[in-house]
C-alpha positions as a Markdown table, in Angstrom:
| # | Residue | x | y | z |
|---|---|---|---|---|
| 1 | Unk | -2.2 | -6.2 | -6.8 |
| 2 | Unk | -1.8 | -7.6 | -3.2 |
| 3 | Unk | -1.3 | -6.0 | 0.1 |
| 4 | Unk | 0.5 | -7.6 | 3.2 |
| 5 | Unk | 0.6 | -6.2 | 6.4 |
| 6 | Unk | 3.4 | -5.2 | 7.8 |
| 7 | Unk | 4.4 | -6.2 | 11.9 |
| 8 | Unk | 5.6 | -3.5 | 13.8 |
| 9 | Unk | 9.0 | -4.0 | 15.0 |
| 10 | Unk | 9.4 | -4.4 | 11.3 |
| 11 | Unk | 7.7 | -0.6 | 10.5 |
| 12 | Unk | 9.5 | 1.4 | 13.2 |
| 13 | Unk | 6.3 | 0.9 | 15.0 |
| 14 | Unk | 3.6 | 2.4 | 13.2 |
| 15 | Unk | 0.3 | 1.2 | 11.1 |
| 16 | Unk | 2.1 | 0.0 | 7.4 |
| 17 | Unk | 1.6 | -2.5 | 4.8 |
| 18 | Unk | 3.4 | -3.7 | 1.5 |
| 19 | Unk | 1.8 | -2.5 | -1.9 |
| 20 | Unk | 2.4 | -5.1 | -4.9 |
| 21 | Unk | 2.2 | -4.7 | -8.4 |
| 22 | Unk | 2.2 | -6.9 | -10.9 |
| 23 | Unk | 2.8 | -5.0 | -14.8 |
| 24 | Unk | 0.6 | -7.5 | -17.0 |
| 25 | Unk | 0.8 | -5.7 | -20.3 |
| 26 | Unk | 3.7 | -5.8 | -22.6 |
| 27 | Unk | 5.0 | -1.7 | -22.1 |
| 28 | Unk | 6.6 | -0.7 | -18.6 |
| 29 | Unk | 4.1 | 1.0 | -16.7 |
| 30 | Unk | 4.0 | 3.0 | -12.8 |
| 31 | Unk | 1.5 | 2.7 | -10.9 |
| 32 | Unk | -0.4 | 4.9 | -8.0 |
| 33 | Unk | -2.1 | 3.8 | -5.4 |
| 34 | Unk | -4.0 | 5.1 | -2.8 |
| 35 | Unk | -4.4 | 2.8 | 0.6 |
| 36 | Unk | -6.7 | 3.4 | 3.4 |
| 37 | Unk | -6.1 | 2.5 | 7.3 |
| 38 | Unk | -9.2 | 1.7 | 8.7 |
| 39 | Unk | -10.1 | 1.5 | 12.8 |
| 40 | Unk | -11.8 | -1.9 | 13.9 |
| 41 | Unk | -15.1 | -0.4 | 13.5 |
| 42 | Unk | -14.1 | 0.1 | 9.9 |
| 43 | Unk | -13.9 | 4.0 | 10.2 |
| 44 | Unk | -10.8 | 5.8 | 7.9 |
| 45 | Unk | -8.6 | 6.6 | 10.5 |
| 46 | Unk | -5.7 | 7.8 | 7.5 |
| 47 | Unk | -5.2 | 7.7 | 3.5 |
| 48 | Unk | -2.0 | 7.5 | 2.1 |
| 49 | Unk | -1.0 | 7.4 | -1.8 |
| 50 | Unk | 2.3 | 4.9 | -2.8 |
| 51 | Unk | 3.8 | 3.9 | -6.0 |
| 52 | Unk | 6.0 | 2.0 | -8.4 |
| 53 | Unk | 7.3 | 4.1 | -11.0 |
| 54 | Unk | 9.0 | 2.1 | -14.5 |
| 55 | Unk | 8.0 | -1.5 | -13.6 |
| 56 | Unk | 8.6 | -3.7 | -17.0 |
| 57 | Unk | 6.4 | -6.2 | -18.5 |
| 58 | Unk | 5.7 | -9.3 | -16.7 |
| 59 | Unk | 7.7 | -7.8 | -13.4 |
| 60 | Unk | 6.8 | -6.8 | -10.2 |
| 61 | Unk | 7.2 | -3.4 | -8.1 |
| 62 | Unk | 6.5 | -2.5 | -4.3 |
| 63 | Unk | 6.1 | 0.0 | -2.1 |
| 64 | Unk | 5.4 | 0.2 | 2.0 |
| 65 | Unk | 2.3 | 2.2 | 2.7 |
| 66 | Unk | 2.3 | 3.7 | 6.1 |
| 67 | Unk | 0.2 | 5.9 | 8.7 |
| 68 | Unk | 2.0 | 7.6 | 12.0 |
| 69 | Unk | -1.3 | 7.7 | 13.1 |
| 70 | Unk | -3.1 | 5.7 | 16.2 |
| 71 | Unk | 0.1 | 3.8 | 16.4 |
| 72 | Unk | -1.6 | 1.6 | 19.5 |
| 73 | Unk | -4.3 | 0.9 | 17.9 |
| 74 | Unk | -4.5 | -2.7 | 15.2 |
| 75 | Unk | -5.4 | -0.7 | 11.6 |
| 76 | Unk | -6.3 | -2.5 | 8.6 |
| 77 | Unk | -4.9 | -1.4 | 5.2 |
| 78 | Unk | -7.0 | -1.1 | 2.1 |
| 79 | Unk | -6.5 | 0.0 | -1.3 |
| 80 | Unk | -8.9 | 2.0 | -2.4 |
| 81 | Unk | -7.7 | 3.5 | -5.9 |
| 82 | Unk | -5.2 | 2.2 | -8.6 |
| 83 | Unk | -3.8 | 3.9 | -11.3 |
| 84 | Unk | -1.5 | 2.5 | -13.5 |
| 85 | Unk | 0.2 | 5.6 | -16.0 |
């Protein structure tokens, strides 16, 4: 899984970052995960939960995690819970 953030003028402004998956196993498998934006004093300023629904073996899925909140303000994104289902 990787996480890359996302510039602004490319996220309508706002705090987001790209969620990857990579489906290692040999079934097709979604995955949820749940991202954190953190403040530069490492405080959770938002959560937000993403996924990849039906991602085949050996492939890849994404999804764009974003928060509306502190726009101004440089957040860092985190995952903090996978769940592949």
């Amino acid at each position: 899984m990787t996480l890359t953030g996302l510039s602004k003028d490319r996220s309508g402004g706002v705090n987001a970052a790209v969620v990857t998956v990579m489906n290692r196993t040999n079934a097709t498998a979604s995955y949820a995960v749940k991202v954190e934006f953190l403040d530069p004093s490492g405080h959770s300023v938002d959560s937000t939960v993403v996924g990849s629904r039906d991602v085949g073996p050996g492939a890849s899925g994404s999804a764009i995690a974003y928060t509306p909140k502190d726009p101004d303000a440089a957040l860092v994104a985190k995952v903090v819970q996978a769940q592949r289902y």
